[in-house]
C-alpha positions as CSV (number, residue, x, y, z in Angstrom):
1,X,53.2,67.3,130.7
2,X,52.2,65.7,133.8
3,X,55.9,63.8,134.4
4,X,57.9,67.5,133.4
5,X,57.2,68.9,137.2
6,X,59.6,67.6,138.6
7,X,62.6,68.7,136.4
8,X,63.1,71.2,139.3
9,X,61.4,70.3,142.1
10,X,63.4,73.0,144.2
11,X,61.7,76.1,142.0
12,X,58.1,74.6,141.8
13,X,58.0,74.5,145.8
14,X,59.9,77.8,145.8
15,X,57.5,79.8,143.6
16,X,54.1,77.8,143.6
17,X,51.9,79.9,145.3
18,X,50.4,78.1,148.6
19,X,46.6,77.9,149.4
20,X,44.3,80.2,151.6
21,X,44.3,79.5,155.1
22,X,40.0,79.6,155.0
23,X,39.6,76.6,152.7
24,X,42.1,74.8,154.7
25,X,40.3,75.3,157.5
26,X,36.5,74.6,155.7
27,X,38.1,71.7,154.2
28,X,39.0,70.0,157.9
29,X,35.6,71.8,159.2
30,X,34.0,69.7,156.8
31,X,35.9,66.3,157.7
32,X,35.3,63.7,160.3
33,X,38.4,63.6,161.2
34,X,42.2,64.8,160.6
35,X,43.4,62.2,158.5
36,X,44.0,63.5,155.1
37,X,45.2,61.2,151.9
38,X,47.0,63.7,149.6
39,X,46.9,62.9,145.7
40,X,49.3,64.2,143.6
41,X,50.6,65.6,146.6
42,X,53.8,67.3,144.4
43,X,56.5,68.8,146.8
44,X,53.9,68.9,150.1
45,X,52.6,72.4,149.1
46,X,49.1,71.5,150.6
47,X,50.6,68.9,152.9
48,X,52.5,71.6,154.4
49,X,49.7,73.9,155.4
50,X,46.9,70.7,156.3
51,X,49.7,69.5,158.7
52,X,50.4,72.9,160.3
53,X,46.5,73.2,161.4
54,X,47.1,69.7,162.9
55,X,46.3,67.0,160.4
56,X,48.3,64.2,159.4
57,X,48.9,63.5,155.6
58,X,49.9,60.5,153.3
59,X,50.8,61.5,150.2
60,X,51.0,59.6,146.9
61,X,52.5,61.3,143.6
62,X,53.5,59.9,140.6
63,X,56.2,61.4,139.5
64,X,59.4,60.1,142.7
65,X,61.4,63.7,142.5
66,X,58.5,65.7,143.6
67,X,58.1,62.3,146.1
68,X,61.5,62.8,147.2
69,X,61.3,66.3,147.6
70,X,58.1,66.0,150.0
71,X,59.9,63.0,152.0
72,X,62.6,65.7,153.0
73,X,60.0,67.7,154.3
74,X,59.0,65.1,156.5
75,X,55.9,63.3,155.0
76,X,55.7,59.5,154.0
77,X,55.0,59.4,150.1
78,X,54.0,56.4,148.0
79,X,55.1,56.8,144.6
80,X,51.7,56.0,142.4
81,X,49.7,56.9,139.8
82,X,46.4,57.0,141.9
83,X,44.4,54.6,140.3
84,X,46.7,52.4,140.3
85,X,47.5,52.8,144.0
86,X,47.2,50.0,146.7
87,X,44.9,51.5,150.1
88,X,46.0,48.1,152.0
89,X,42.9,48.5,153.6
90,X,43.8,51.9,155.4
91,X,41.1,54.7,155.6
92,X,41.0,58.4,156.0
93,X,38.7,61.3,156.9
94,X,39.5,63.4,153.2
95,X,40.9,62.7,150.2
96,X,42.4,65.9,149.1
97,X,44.3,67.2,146.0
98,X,46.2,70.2,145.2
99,X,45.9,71.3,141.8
100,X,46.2,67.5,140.5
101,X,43.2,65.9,140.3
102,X,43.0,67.0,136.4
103,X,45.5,64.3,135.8
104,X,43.4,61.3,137.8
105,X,41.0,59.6,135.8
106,X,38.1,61.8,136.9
107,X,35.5,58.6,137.7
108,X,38.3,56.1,138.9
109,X,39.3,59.0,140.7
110,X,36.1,59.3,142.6
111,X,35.7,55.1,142.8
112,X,39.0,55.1,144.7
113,X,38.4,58.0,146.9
114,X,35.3,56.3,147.7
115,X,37.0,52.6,148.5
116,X,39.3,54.6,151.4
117,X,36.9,57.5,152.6
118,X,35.3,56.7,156.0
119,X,31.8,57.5,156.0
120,X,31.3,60.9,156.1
121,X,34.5,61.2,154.6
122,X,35.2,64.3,152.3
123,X,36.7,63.9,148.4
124,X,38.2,67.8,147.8
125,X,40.0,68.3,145.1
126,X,40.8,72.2,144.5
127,X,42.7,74.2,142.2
128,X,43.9,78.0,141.7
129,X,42.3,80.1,139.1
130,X,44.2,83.0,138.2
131,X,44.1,85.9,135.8
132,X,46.7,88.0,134.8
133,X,46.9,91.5,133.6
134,X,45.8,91.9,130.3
135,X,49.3,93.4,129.1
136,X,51.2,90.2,131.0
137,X,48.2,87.9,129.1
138,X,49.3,89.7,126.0
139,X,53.0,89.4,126.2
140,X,53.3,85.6,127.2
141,X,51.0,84.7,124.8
142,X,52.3,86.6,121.6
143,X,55.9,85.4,122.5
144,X,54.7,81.5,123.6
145,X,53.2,81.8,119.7
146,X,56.3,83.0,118.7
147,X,58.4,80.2,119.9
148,X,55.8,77.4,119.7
149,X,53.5,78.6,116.4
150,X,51.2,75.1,116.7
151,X,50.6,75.7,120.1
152,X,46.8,74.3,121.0
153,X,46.1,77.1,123.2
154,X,45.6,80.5,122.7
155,X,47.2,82.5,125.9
156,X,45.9,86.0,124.5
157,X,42.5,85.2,124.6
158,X,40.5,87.7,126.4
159,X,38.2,84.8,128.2
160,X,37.7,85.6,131.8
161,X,39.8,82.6,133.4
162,X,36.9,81.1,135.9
163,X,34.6,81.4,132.8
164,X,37.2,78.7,130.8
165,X,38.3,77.0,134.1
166,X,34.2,76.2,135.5
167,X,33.8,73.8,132.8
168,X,36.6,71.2,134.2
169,X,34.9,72.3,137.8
170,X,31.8,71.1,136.4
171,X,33.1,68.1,135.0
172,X,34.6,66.6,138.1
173,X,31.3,67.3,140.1
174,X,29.5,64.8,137.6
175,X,32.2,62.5,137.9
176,X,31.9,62.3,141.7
177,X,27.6,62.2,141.0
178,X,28.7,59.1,138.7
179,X,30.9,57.5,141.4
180,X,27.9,56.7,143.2
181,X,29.1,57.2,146.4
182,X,28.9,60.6,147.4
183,X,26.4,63.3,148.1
184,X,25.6,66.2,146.2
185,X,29.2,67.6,145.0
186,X,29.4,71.6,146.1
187,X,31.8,74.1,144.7
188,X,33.3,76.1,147.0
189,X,34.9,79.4,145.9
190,X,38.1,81.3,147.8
191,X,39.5,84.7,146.6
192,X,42.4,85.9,147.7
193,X,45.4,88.1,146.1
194,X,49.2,87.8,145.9
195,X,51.8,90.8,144.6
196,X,54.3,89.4,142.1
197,X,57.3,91.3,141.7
198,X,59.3,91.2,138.1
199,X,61.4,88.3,139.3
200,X,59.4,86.7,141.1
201,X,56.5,85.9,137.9
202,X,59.5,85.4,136.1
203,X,61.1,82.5,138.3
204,X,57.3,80.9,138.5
205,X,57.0,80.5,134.5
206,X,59.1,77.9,134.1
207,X,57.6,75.7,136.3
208,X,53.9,76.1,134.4
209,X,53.0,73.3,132.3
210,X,52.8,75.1,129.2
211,X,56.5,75.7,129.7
212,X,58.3,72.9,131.7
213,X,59.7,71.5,128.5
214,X,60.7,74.6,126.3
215,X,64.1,74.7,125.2
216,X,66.6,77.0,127.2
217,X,66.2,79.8,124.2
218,X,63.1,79.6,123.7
219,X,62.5,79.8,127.0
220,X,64.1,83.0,127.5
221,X,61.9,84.6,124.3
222,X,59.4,84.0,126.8
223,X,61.0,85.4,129.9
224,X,62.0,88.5,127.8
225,X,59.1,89.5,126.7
226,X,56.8,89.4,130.0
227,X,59.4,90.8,131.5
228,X,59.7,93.6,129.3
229,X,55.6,94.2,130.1
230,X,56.1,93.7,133.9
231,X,58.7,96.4,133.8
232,X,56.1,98.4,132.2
233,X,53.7,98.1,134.3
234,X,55.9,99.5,137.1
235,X,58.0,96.4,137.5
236,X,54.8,94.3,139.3
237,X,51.8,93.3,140.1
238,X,49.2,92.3,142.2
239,X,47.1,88.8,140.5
240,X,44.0,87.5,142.0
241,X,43.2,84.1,142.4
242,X,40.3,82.1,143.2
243,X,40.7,78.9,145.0
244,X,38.2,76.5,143.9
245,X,37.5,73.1,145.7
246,X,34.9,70.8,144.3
247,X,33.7,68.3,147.2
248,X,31.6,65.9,148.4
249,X,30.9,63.5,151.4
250,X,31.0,60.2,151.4
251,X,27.3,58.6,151.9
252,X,27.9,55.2,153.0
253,X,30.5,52.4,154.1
254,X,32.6,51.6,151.7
């Protein structure tokens, strides 16, 4: 799932929704400096809006067409998995990561962070929590079962979304305690809210990971369907999100 992003790079920086200006802004309060290493850095989503308030960012990513796509926006990108990636001995103020860090080995993760952070240096990985309306919920997930019946998730559950998402939040801050390195992780929440018109959800699915590598007809089972319940609800909506970042500062030279 990790390597299907970039199937079409152009939508997923089109229709990924950015992150709040206020943890940007904590985020660089919080660092010693304004060099930011981004990981899993995708098209430069987060690179975009750290370099606006007047940092500079390196990026590595994985996957070279969400690499590419970034370069054109003018950032140097080094295509690597980051645990795998080569610091040559350069050093940063904050290791940051834009809903990625789930795919980085979460205690190599930390380890590496650790290697290039300056002391004082800040490891902030943060992702989006959202939650739908419940008749959007309902629609996506009766028609994802529909068209994928062995599907391991259940996307009609009722679960509050934080509720489901705190446990990875959780695991990360023990995997930074077991890096060694770092103070006391912290969890930092951010609410904010977005309107989504009809077409606008609908150009965003397929670039969820749930959906990146459905078939064209299946595909548009899916699309029909929330569709049909967006148009219901008046033809959109207004989701709210909750930015999470889990940080801590680096104790010690590396």
């Amino acid at each position: 799932m990790a390597e299907s992003f970039g199937t079409d790079a152009e939508r997923y920086d089109r229709t990924r929704p950015g992150y709040p200006d206020a943890m940007v802004e904590a985020i660089i309060a919080a660092s010693p400096g304004p060099a930011m290493l981004d990981v899993g850095c995708g098209t430069g989503t987060a690179a975009r809006q750290f370099r606006s308030a007047g940092c500079t960012v390196l990026g590595v990513e994985p996957d070279a067409r969400m690499a590419d796509f970034a370069r054109r926006g003018g950032f140097e990108v080094e295509v690597a998995k980051f645990e795998d990636w080569d610091p040559a001995g350069r050093k940063f103020d904050a290791v940051i990561a834009g809903t990625a860090w789930h795919w980085v080995d979460p205690v190599a993760g930390a380890a590496k962070a650790a290697q290039v952070l300056r002391p004082g240096g800040r490891l902030a990985p943060f992702w989006h929590v959202f939650q739908l309306p419940p008749e959007v919920a309902e629609a996506f997930g009766t028609a994802y079962k529909q068209v994928v019946p062995d599907a391991p998730f259940d996307f009609t559950a009722t679960t509050r979304t934080l509720d489901v998402y705190q446990r990875g939040f959780d695991k990360a801050a023990e995997s930074i305690r077991q890096a060694g390195a770092f103070g006391e992780p912290e969890q930092w929440p951010f609410e904010w809210e977005r309107f989504y018109t009809r077409d606008e959800w609908l150009e965003q699915i397929p670039t969820q990971g749930s959906v990146t590598r459905l078939p064209a007809d299946k595909l548009a089972v899916v699309l029909e369907a929330v569709g049909a319940a967006i148009d219901a609800l008046g033809g959109g909506f207004t989701m709210h999100y909750t930015t999470v970042v889990v940080t801590a500062a680096r104790t010690d030279a590396p």
